[in-house]
C-alpha positions as a Python dict, from the first residue, in 0.01 Angstrom:
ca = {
    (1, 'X'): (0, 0, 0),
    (2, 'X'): (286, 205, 75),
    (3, 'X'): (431, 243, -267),
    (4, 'X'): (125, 310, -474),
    (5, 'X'): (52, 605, -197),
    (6, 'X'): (467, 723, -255),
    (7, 'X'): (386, 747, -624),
    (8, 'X'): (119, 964, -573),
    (9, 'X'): (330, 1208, -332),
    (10, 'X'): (192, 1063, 4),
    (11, 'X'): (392, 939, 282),
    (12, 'X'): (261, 706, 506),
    (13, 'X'): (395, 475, 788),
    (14, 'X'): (340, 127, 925),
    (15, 'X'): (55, 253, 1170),
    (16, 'X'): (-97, 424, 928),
    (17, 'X'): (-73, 122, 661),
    (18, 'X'): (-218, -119, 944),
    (19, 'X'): (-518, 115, 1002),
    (20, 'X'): (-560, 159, 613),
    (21, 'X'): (-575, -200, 571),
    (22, 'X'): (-755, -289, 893),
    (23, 'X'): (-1072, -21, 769),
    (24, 'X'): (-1073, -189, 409),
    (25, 'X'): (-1143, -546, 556),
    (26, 'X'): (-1364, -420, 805),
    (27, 'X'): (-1560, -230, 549),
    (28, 'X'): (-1614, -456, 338),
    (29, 'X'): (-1680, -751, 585),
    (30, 'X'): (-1987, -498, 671),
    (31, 'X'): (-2049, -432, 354),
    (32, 'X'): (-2176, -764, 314),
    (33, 'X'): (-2515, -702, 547),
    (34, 'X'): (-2550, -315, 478),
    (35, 'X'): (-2479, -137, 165),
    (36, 'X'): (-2159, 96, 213),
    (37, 'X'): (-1982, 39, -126),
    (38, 'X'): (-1977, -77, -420),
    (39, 'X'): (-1630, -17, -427),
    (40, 'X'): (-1494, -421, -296),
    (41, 'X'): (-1185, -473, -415),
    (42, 'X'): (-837, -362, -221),
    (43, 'X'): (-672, -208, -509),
    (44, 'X'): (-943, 4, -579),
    (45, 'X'): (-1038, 104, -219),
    (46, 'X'): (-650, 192, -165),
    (47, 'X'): (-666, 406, -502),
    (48, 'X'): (-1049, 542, -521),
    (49, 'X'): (-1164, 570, -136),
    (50, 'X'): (-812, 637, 26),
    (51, 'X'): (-613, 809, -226),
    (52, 'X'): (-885, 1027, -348),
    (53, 'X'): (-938, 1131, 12),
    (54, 'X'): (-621, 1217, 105),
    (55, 'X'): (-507, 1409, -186),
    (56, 'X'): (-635, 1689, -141),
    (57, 'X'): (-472, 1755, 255),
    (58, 'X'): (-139, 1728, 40),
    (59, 'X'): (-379, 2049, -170),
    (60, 'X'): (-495, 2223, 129),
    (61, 'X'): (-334, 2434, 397),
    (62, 'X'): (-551, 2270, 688),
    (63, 'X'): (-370, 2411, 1018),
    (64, 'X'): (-270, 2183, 1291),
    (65, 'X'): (-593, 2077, 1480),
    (66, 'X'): (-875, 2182, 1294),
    (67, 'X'): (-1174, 2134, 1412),
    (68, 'X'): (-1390, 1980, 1100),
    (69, 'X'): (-1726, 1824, 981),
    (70, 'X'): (-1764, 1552, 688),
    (71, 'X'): (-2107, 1644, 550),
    (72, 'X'): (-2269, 1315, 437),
    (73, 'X'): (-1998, 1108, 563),
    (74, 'X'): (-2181, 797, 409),
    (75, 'X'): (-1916, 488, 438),
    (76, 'X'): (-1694, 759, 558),
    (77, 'X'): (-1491, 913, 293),
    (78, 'X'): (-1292, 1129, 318),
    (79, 'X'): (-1339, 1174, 689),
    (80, 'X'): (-1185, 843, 773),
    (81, 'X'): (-882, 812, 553),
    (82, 'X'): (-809, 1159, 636),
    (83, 'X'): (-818, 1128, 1020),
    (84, 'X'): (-572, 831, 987),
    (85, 'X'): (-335, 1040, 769),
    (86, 'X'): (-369, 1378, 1007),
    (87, 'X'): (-421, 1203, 1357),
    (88, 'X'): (-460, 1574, 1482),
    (89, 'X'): (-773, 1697, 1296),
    (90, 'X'): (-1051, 1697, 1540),
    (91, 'X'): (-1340, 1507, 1299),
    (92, 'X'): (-1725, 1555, 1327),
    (93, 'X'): (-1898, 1299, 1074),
    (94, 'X'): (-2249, 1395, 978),
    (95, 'X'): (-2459, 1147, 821),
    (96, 'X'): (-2891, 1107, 817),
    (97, 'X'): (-2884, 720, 748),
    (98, 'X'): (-2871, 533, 1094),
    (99, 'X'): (-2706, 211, 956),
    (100, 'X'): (-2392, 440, 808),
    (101, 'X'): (-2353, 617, 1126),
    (102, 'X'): (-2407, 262, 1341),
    (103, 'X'): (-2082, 169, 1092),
    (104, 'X'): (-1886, 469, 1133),
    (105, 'X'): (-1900, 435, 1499),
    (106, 'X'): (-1787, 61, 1516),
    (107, 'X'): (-1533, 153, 1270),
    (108, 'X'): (-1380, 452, 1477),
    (109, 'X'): (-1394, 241, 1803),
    (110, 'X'): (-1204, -65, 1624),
    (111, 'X'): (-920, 210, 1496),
    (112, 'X'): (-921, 391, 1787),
    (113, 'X'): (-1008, 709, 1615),
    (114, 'X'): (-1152, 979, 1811),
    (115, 'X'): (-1423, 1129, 1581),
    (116, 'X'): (-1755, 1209, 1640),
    (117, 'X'): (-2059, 1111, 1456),
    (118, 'X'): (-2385, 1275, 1435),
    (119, 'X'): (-2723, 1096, 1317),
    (120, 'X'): (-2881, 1410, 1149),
    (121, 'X'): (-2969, 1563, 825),
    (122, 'X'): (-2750, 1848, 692),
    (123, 'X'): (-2994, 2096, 627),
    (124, 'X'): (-3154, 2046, 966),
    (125, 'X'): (-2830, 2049, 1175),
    (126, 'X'): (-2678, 2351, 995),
    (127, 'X'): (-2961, 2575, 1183),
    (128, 'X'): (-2825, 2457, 1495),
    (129, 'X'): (-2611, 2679, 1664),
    (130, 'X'): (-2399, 2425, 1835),
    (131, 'X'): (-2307, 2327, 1507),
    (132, 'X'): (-2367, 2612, 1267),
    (133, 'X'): (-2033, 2818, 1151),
    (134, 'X'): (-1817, 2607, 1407),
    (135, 'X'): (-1593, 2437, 1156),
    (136, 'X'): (-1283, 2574, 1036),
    (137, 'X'): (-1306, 2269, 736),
    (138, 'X'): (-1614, 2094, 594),
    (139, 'X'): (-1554, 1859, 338),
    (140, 'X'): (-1812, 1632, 130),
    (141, 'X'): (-1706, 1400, -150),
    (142, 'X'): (-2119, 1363, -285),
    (143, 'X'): (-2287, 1319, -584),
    (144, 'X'): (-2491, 1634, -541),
    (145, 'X'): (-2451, 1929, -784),
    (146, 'X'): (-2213, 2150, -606),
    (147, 'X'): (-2457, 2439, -594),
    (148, 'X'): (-2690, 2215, -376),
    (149, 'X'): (-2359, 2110, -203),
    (150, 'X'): (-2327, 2401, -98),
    (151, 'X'): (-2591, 2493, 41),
    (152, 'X'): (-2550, 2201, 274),
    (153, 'X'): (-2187, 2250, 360),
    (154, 'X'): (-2127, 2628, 382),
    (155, 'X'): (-2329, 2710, 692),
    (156, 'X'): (-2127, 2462, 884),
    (157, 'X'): (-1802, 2635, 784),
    (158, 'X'): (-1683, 2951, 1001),
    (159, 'X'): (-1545, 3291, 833),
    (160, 'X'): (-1187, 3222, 737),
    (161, 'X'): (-1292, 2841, 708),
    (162, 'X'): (-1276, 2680, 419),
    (163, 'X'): (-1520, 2380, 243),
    (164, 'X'): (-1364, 2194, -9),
    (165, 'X'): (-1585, 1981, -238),
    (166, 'X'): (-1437, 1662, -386),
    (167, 'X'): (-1624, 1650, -723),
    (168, 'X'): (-1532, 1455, -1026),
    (169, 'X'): (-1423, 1545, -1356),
    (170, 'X'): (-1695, 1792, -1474),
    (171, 'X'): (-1609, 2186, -1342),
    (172, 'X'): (-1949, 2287, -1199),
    (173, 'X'): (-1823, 2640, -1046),
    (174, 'X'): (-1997, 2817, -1316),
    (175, 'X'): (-2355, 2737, -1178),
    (176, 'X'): (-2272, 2769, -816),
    (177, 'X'): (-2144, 3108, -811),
    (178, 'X'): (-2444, 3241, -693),
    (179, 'X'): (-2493, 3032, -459),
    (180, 'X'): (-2146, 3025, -289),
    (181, 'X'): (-2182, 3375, -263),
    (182, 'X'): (-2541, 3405, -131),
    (183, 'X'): (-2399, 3142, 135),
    (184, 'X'): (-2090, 3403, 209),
    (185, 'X'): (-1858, 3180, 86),
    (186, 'X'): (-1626, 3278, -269),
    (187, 'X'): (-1414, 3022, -424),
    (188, 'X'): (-1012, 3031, -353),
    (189, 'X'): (-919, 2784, -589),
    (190, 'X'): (-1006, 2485, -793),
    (191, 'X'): (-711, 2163, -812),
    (192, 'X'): (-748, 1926, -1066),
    (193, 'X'): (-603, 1577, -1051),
    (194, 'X'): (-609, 1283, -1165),
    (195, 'X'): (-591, 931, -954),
    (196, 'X'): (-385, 601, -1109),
    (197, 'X'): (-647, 434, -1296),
    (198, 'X'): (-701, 761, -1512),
    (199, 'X'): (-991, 900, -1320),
    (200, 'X'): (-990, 1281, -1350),
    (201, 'X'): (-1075, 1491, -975),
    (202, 'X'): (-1155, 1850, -981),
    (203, 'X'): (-1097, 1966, -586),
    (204, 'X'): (-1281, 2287, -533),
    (205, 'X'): (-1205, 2486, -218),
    (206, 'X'): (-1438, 2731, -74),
    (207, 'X'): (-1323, 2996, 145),
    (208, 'X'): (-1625, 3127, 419),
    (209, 'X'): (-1540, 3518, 381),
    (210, 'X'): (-1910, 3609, 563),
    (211, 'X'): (-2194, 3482, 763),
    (212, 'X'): (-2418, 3268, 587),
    (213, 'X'): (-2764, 3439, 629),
    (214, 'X'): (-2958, 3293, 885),
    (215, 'X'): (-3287, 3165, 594),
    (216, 'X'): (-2967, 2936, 514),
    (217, 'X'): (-2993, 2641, 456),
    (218, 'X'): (-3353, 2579, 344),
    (219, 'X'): (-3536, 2233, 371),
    (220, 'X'): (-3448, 1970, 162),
    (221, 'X'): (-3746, 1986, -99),
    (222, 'X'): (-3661, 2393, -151),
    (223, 'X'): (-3287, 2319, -197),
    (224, 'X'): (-3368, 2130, -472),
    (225, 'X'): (-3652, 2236, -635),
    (226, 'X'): (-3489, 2611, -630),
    (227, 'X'): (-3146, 2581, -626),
    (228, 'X'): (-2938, 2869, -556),
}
């Protein structure tokens, strides 16, 4: 595992490698009775779960004990990977589906990780205050359009924070200008990479320059049916 994370510019060490490979045979062991993945084989969890989540720390200047949220954390990428790779990054993982966040907490106990879960909906717990604009790093690797993304992520994320959204190939920052700056947020850069296999990654990072205004974010059925 080591050298096909060297050749893509990460270093990691035995502790880390045992965790890494500890999580992919516990994943997938689960995986069998609930649906986490359909992502099975070691090769391509090492390469499309782990790589792909870690990338883009070696991207991003994320300061030394961060306090962050993974919005959707689903099987718990990138949350997971990353907290292995940067031990100090304090984790919150956010998820609305019971069964994922039942995983994620056997999973962090088996590791030893100390990360927090939350069984809640995004929209929901981004109007509370013990959780609104506390983060000083949201991430979310999700199939959602990024301007519905957003909407989601952004009022988690304090001013000066950042949220950076782990998209695929297609650049989608043309139709979520508006709403990254409605949310206060205005976009700092976009990375583009691309993983072993060929797969093409467009990392877009968000910087929080302003309150998100308090209507923020809506309920599910007005996200999308009026996006931003």
């Amino acid at each position: 595992m080591k050298n096909e994370f060297r050749a893509c510019g990460i270093e990691i060490n035995d502790e880390q490698e045992h965790l890494l490979v500890t999580l992919a045979e516990y994943m997938t062991e689960y995986n069998k009775k609930v649906n986490l993945t359909r992502i099975t084989e070691l090769s391509d969890i090492i390469e499309k779960h782990y790589i792909d989540s870690i990338l883009p720390l070696t991207m991003v200047n994320v300061p030394h004990g961060t306090i962050c949220a993974d919005v959707g954390a689903g099987a718990g990428f990138p949350s997971l990977p990353m907290k292995i790779y940067r031990p100090d990054l304090d984790f919150t993982l956010i998820d609305s589906g019971n069964k994922r966040i039942t995983y994620l907490d056997s999973a962090c106990k088996l590791l030893g990780l100390d990360c927090k879960t939350v069984h809640a909906r995004g929209e929901e717990l981004g109007q509370d205050k013990n959780y609104r604009e506390k983060f000083g790093m949201v991430c979310a690797r999700a199939v959602a359009a990024l301007n519905l993304l957003c909407e989601y992520c952004i009022p988690f994320v304090k001013t000066g924070g950042i949220f950076i959204a782990l998209k695929g190939e297609k650049d989608e920052t043309a139709d979520a200008e508006n709403a990254i700056k409605t949310l206060g947020g205005k976009i700092a850069d976009v990375k583009k990479y691309t993983l072993p296999g060929g797969d093409k990654r467009n990392l877009v990072i968000i910087e929080k320059i302003r309150e998100t205004p308090p209507q923020y974010p809506r309920v599910s059925a007005k996200i999308a049916k009026k996006p931003l």
